[in-house]
C-alpha positions in Angstrom: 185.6 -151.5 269.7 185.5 -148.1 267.8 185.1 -145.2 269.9 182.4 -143.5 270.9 182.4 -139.6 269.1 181.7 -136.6 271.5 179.8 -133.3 269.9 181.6 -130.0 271.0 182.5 -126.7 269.9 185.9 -125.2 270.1 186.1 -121.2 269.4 182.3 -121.4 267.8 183.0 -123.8 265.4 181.1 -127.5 266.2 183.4 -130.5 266.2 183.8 -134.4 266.4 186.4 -136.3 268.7 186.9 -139.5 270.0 185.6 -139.7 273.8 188.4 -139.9 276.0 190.7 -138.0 273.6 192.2 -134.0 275.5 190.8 -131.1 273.9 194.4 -130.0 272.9 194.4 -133.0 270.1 190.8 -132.7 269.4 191.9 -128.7 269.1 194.9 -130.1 266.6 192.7 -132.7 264.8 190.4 -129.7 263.5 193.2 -126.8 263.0 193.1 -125.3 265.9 196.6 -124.3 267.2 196.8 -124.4 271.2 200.7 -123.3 272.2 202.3 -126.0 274.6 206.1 -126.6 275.8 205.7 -129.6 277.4 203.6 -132.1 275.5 205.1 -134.8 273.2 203.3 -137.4 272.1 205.3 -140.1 273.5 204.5 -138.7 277.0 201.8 -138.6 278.8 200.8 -135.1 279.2 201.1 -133.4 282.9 200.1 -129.9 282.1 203.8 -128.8 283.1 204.1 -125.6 281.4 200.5 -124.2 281.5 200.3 -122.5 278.4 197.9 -124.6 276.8 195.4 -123.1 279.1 191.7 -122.8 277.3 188.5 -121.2 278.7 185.6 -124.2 279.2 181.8 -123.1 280.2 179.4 -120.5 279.2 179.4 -117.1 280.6 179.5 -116.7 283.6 180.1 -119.8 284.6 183.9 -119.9 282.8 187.1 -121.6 284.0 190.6 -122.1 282.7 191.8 -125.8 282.5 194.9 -127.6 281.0 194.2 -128.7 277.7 196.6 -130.8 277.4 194.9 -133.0 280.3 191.1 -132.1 280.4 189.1 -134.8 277.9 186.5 -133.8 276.0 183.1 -133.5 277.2 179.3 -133.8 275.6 178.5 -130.5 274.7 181.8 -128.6 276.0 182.0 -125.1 274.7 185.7 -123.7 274.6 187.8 -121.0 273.7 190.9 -121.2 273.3 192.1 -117.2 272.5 189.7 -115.7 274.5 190.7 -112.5 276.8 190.7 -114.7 280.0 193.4 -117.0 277.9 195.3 -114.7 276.1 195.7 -113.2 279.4 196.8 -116.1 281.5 199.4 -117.1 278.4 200.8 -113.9 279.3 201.0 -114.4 282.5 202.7 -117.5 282.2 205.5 -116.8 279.8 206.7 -113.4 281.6 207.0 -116.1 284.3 209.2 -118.2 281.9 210.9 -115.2 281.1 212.2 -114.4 284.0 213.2 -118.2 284.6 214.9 -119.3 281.5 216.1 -115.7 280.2 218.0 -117.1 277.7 215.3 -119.7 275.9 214.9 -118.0 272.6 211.6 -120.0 272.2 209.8 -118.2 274.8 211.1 -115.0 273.9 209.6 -115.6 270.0 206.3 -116.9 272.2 206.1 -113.9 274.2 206.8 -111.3 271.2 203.8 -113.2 269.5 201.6 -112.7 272.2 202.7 -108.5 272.6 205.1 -109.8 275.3 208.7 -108.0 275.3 209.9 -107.6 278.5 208.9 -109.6 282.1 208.0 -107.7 285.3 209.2 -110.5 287.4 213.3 -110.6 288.7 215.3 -112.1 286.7 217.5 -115.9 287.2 220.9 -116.9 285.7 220.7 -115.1 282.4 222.0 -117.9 280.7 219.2 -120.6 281.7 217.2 -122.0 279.5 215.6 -124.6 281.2 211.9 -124.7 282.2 211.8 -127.6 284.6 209.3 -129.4 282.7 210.5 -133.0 283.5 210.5 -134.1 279.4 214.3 -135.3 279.1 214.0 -136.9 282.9 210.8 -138.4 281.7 211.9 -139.7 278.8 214.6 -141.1 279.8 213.2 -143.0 282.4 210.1 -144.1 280.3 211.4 -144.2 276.6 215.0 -144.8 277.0 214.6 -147.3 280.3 217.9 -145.8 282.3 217.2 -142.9 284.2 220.0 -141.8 283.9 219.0 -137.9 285.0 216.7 -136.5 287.4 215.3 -133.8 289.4 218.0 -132.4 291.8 217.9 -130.2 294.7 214.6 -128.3 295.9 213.1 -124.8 294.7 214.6 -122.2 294.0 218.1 -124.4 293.0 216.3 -127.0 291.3 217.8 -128.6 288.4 218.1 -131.2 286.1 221.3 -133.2 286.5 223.1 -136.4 286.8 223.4 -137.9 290.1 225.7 -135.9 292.2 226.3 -134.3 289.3 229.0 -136.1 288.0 228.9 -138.8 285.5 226.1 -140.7 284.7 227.1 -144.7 284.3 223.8 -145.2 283.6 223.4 -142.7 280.4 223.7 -144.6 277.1 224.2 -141.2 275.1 221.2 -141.9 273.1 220.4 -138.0 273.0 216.6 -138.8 273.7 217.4 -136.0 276.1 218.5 -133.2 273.9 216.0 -133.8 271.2 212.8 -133.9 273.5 213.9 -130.6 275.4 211.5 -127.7 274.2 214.6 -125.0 274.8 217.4 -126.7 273.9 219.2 -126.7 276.9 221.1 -129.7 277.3 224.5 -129.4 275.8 225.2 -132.0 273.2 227.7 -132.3 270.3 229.0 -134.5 267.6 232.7 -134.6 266.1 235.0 -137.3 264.6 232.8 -140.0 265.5 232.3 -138.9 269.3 229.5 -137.7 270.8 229.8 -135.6 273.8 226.4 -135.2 276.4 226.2 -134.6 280.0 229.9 -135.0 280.8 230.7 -137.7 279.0 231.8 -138.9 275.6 230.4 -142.1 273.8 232.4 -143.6 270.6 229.5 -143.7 267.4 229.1 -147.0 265.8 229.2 -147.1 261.8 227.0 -148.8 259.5 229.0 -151.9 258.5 227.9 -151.4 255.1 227.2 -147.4 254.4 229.3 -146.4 257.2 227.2 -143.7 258.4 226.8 -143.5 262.4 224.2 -145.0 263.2 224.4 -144.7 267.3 226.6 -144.6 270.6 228.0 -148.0 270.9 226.1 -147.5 274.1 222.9 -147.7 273.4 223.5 -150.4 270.6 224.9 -152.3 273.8 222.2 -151.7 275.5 219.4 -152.6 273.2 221.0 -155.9 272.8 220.6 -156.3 276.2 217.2 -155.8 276.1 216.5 -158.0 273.2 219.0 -161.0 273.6 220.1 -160.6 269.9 223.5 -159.9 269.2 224.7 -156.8 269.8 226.2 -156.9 266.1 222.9 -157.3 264.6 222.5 -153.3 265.1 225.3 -152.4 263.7 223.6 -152.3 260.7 221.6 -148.9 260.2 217.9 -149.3 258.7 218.7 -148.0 255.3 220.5 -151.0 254.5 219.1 -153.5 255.8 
C-alpha cells in the first residue's frame, strides 16, 4: 500500500512527504539542509546531538523539536533557520566545543554559524568524541557483536571495550570508525594488518585480484552467520 502524502511548508515553501516520514528527510527530499551529527540512515534516529533542532507552530505558539525524530504533520509549518534555531544551534555546538575540543567538524560547524570560541570550560583537549552512541549502535545492530559500549557514568563516560582491554568479541570490521561523525576511533591499515581498538586483525586477499577484501575476522564471522563456507568470501565482489 502506497503512502499516504502529508501537505506542509518548510521555511515558506509548501511541500509533499510521505506520512510517517521525520521532517529532517522530508527537509532533505526538497533541498533543504538541516545540520545533524548523529543520524545515519542505517540507524534509527535518537535526536543525540540536538542540532537538527527546527521551529514548528505559528507565532506565538512556536517550539523547538528534533527533526530527526518529529514526523510530519497535516499542515505543519516549520522553520528551520529561524532566530530561535540559529540560536539553539549555537547553543549546542559551544557545548560540543567545550566537550570534544579537538573534533575539527564542530569547530568548521561553529565557524559557520559565527561561532569561534565556547564560554563553557573546557575537557581533555584532545577529545573528540560526542557520546552519540553511533559506533556502539552500530555495532550492536549492524555488525551483531557488541563488541563496545558505554562505560563509566557522567562526567567520565566513554566509549570503550569491556574493561577496557581487548575486545574478543570485535571482528575488526571498522563499522566503528566509519560511522563516527568526528573521527575519533583510532584505526589504521599497513602490510595487510589492520590495527582498531587494541588489537590487530590479519586482512584476507581476494583469491583472484588480491586486493584486501576484509579482516579474516569478520569473513569468519559472516560464515558463521550464513552456514556457507567461510572460503566462499574470500572472493571480493569485483570478481565474482
Amino acid at each position: 500500500m502506497k503512502n499516504d502524502s502529508v501537505s506542509l511548508t518548510i521555511d515558506g515553501k509548501p511541500v509533499q512527504a510521505p506520512a510517517g516520514t521525520t521532517l529532517l528527510l522530508a527537509a532533505k527530499d526538497n533541498g533543504i539542509d538541516i545540520p545533524t551529527l548523529c543520524y545515519h540512515p542505517e540507524l534509527k534516529p535518537e535526536g543525540h546531538c540536538r542540532l537538527c533542532v527546527v521551529e514548528i507552530g505559528a507565532a506565538p505558539s512556536t517550539r523547538l523539536v528534533n527533526s530527526c525524530t518529529y514526523p510530519v504533520e497535516p499542515g505543519l509549518v516549520v522553520q528551520t533557520a529561524s532566530a530561535k534555531v540559529l540560536a539553539s544551534r549555537r547553543m549546542v555546538l559551544e557545548l560540543l566545543m567545550a566537550q570534544a575540543p579537538a573534533a575539527e567538524i564542530i569547530k568548521q560547524m561553529a565557524a559557520d554559524l559565527g561561532v569561534i570560541e565556547t564560554r563553557f570550560t573546557k575537557g581533555d583537549p584532545a577529545a573528540r568524541c560526542i557520546l552519540c552512541g553511533q559506533c556502539v549502535r552500530t555495532c550492536r545492530e549492524v555488525a551483531g557483536v557488541s563488541a563496545i559500549s558505554m562505560a563509566f557514568r557522567t562526567p567520565k563516560k566513554r566509549v570503550a571495550t569491556p574493561f577496557k582491554e581487548e575486545s574478543e568479541a570485535c571482528i575488526g570490521c571498522g563499522s566503528c570508525v566509519f560511522i563516527c561523525p568526528t573521527g575519533t576511533i583510532a584505526y589504521t591499515e599497513k602490510d595487510g594488518i589492520r590495527t582498531v581498538w587494541g588489537r590487530k586483525f590479519e586482512l584476507q586477499p581476494c583469491a583472484k585480484c588480491g586486493n584486501y577484501i576484509g579482516p579474516k575476522a569478520q569473513l569468519e564471522h559472516w560464515a558463521k552467520l550464513t552456514g556457507d563456507p567461510v572460503e566462499s568470501f574470500y572472493t571480493c565482489k569485483d570478481c565474482r
